[in-house]
C-alpha positions as CSV (number, residue, x, y, z in Angstrom):
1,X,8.2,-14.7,3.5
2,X,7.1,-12.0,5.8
3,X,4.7,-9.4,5.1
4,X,7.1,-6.8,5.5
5,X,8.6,-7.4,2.5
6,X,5.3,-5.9,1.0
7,X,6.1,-2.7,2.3
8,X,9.0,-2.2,-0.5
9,X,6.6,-3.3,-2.7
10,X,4.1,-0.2,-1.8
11,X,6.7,2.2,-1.2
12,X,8.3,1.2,-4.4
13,X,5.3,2.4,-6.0
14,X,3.7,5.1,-4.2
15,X,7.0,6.8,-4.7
16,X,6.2,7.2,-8.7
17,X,3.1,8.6,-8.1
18,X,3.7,11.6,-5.1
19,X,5.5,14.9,-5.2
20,X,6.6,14.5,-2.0
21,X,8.0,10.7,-1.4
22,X,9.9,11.7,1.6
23,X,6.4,12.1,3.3
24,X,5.4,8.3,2.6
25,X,5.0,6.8,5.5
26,X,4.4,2.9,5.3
27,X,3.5,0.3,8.6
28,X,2.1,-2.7,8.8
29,X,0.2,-5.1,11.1
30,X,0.5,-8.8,11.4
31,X,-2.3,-10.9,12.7
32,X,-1.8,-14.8,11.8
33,X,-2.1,-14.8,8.0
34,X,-3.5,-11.7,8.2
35,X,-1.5,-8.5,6.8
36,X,-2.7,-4.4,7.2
37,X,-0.8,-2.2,5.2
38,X,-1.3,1.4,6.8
39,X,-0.3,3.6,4.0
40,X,0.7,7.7,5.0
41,X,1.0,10.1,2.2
42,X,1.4,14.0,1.8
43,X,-2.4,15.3,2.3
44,X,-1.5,17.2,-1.3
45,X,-0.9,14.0,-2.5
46,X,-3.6,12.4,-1.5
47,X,-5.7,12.4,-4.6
48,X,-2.7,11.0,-6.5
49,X,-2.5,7.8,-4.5
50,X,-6.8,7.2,-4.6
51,X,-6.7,8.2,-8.2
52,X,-9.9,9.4,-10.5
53,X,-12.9,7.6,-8.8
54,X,-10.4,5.5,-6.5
55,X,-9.3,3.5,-9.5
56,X,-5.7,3.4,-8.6
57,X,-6.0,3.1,-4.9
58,X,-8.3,0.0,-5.7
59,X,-5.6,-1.2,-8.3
60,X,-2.6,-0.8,-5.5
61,X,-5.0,-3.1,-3.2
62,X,-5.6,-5.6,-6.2
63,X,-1.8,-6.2,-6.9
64,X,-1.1,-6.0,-2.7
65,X,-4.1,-9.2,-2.9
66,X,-1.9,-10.6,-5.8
67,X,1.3,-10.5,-4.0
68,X,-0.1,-11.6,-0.4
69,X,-2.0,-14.5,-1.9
70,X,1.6,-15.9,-3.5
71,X,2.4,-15.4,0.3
72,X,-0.6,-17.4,1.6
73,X,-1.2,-14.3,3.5
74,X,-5.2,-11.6,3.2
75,X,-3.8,-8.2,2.6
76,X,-5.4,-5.1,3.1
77,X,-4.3,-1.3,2.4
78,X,-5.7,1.7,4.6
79,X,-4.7,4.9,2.6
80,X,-4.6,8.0,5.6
């Protein structure tokens, strides 16, 4: 599988969290079994996504871990 199909995965679940899901912007960056998720939000939507002491932006990296390891692939999220 190719790490693009994480992206539904992280648009699929930022959009339950914004106010404004048609400013999610979501790229990603392939380097051997390497994957970057570059994650865009809303700036007033900003503190939805990282979540009360970044618990929810570090849960959204745990289950992108979770899916890329089923994939044999590192995954990392960078939340602008």
């Amino acid at each position: 599988m190719e790490s693009q199909s994480l992206e539904p995965l992280v648009d699929y679940i930022v959009k339950w969290l914004v106010d404004e899901p048609d400013a999610i912007e979501i790229s990603s960056e392939t380097e051997a079994d390497r994957v970057l998720i570059q994650l865009q939000v809303d700036e007033g939507d900003m503190g939805r996504i990282i979540g009360r002491e970044g618990r929810l932006a570090t849960n959204l990296r745990t289950l992108l871990s979770v899916a890329g390891h089923a994939r044999a692939q590192e995954t990392s999220l960078e939340i602008r």
